[in-house]
C-alpha positions as CSV (number, residue, x, y, z in Angstrom):
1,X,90.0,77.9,108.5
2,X,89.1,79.4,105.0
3,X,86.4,78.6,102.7
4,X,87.4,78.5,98.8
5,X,84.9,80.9,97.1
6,X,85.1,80.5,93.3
7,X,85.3,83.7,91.6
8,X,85.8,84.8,87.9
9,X,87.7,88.0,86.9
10,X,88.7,89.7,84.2
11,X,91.8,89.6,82.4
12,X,92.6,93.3,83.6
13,X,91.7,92.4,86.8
14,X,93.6,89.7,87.1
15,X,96.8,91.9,85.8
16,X,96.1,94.6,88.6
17,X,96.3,91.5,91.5
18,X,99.5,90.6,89.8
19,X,100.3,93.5,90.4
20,X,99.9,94.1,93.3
21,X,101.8,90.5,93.7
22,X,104.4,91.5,92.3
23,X,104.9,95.3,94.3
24,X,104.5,92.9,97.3
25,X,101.2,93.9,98.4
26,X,100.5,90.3,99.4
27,X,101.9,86.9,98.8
28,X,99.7,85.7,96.4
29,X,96.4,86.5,94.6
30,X,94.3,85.2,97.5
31,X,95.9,87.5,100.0
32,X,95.7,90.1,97.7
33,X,92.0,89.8,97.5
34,X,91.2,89.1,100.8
35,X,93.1,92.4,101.9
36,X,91.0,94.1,99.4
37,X,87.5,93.0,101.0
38,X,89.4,93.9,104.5
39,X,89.7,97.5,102.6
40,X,86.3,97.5,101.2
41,X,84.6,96.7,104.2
42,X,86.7,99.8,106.4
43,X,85.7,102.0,103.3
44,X,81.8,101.3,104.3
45,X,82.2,101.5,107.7
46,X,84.2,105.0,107.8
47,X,81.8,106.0,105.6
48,X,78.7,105.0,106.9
49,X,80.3,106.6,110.9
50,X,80.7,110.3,108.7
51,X,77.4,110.0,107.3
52,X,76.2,109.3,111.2
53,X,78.4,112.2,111.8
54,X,76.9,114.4,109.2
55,X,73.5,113.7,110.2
56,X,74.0,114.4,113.7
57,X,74.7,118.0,112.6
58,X,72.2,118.1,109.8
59,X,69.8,117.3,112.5
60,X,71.2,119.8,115.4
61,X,73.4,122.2,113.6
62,X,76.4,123.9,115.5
63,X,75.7,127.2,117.2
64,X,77.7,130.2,117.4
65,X,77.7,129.4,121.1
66,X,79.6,126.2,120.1
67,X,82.1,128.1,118.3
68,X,82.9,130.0,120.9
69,X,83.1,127.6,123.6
70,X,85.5,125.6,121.1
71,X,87.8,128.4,120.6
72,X,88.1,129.2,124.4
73,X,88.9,125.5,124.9
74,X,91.5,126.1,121.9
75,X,93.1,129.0,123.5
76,X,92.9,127.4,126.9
77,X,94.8,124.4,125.5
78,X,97.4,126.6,123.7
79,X,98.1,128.3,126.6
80,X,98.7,125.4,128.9
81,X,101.4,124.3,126.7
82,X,104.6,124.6,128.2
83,X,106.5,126.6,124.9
């Protein structure tokens, strides 16, 4: 089920849609629009995990013992490969 949500746009805006439309994006404006706010909405979530992300090492910065355990899990993983 789908709720009609009146919106206004701009003449621009409603040339990009078009658009869009027309490159086959989407079948119509609607779709066009509701893949948009399906974009939108992954935009803020990926951004909002890498600021979690950032503020996890803000808060407990990597060591140089990290570094070194990641590169001898690096060259152990290199080295198990089969080349």
């Amino acid at each position: 089920m789908t709720t009609p949500v009146p919106t206004r746009f701009s003449d621009e805006e409603l040339a990009i849609i078009d658009r869009l439309v027309d490159d086959g994006v989407a079948d119509s404006r609607s779709a066009v629009i509701r893949r948009g706010v399906h974009h939108l909405a992954d935009a803020v979530r990926r951004a909002r995990v890498g600021e979690t992300i950032a503020e996890s090492y803000r808060a407990l910065p990597q060591t140089d013992d990290d570094d070194e355990l990641a590169m001898a899990n690096a060259i152990a993983m290199t080295e198990a490969e089969s080349w």
